[in-house]
C-alpha positions in Angstrom: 0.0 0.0 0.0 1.0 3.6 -1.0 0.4 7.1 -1.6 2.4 9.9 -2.7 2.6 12.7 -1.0 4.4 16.3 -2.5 7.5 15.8 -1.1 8.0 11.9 -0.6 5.5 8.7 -0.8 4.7 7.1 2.2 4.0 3.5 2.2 2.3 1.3 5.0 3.4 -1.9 5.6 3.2 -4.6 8.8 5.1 -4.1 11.7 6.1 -8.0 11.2 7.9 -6.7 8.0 10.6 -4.5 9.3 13.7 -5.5 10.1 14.6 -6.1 14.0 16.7 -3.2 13.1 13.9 -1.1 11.6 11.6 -2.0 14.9 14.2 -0.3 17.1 14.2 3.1 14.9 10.3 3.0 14.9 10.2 2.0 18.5 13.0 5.2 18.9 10.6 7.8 17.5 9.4 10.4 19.2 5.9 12.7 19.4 5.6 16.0 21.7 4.9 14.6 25.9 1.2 16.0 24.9 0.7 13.6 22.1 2.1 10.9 24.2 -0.1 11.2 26.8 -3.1 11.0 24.4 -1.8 8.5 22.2 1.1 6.9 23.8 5.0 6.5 22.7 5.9 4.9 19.7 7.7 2.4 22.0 4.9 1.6 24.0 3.2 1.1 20.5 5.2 -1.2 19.4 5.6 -3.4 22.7 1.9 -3.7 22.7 2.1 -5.4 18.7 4.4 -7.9 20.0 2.0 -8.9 22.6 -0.9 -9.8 20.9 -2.5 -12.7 18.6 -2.3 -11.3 14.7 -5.6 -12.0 14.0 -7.3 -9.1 16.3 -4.4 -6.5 16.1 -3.0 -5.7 12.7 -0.1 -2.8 13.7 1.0 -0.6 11.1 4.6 1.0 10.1 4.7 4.1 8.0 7.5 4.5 6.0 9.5 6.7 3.8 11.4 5.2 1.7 13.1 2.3 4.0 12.6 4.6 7.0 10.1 4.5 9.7 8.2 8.0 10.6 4.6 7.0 11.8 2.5 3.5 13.5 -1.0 2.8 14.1 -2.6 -0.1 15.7 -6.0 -2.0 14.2 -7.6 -3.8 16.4 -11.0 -6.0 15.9 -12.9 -7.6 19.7 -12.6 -8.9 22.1 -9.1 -6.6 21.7 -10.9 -3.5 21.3 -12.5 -1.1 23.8 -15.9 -2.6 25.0 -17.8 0.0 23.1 -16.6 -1.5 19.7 -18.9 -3.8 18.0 -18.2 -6.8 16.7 -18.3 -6.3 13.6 -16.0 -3.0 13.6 -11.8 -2.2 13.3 -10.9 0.3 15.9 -7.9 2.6 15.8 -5.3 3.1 18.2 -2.6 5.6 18.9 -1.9 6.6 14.6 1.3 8.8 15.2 3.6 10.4 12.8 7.0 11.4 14.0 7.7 15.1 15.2 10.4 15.6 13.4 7.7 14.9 10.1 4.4 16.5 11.5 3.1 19.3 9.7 3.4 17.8 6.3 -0.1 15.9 5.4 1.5 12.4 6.1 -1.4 11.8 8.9 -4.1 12.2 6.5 -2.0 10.0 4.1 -1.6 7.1 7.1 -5.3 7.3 7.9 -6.2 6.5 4.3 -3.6 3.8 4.5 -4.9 2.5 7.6 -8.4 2.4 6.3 -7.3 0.7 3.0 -5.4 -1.9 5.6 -8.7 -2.6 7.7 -10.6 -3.1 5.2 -8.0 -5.7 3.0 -7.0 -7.3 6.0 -10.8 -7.6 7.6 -12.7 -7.5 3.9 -16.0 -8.5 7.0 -15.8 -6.1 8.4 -18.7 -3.2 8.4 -16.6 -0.2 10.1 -14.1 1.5 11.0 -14.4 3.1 15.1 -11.8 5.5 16.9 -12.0 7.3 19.9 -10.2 10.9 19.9 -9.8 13.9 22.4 -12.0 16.5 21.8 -9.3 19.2 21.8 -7.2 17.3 19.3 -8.1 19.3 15.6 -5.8 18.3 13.4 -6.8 15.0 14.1 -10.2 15.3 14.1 -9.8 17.3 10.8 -8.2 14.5 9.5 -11.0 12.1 10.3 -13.6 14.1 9.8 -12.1 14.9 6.1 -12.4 11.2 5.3 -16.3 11.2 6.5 -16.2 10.0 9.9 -19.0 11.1 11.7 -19.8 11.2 15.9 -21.8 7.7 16.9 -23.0 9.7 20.0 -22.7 12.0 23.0 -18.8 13.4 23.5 -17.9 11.2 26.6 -15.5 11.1 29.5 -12.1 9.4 28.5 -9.2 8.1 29.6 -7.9 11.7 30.4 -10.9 14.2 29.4 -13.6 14.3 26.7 -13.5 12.8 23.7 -15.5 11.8 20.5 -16.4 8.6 19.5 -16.1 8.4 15.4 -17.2 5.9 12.8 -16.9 5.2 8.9 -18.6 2.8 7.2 -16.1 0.3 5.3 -15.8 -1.2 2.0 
């Protein structure tokens, strides 16, 4: 899977592809401490992938050229939040590196992400994330791909946030 972007194409491929080598750099990038404590650290990211069954998590690299700059984790139940139906992919914790923010490459890995979820989980009826309500450029992002709220903003982990959905395939 790839898109070009302006400056560079970015390309999504699994986690289980890279390299031990390539893990580490991806596990080594870094996001400003507020994005980490909404989303988490790419580290922690990564550890959680290597956790977990491939059938309900599907994790995400983002890469330019042969370098990592950006993860996400897609996750199907019983991994997902309770809220998530069954028959949904949720997102977790899509990050692109600081050091490459700023550039579109978010809105390109969401698309990616979306095209993964629904190739790797062709059953699947949506697509469900869960996203502070102060977090725009995010929330631009998703809402530009048609995303709408399933319901009331709700308490989260660490403040409100909005509960999204997109219908797949």
């Amino acid at each position: 899977m790839k898109l070009t972007h302006t400056k560079s194409t970015l390309i999504a491929t699994s986690i289980a592809n890279l390299s031990p080598s390539g893990r580490a750099v991806l596990s080594s990038l870094k996001v400003s401490s507020d994005q980490e404590d909404l989303g988490g650290t790419f580290d922690a990211t990564v550890r959680e992938w290597e956790k977990v069954d491939a059938d309900t998590l599907l994790g995400l690299a983002f890469l330019i050229g042969d370098y990592p700059v950006g993860v996400v984790l897609l996750k199907r139940p019983p991994l997902s939040p309770s809220w998530v139906l069954d028959g949904a992919v949720s997102l977790h914790g899509l990050k692109i590196a600081e050091d490459y923010q700023g550039q579109g490459l978010g809105r390109i890995a969401f698309g990616l992400a979306l095209d993964a979820a629904d190739t790797h989980w062709p059953m699947a009826s949506k697509l469900v994330l869960a996203v502070d309500v102060g977090n725009e450029p995010a929330l631009a992002v998703y809402r530009g791909y048609g995303m709408q709220d399933s319901g009331p903003v709700f308490r989260g982990r660490i403040g409100f946030e909005h509960r999204l959905e997109l219908q797949l395939g």
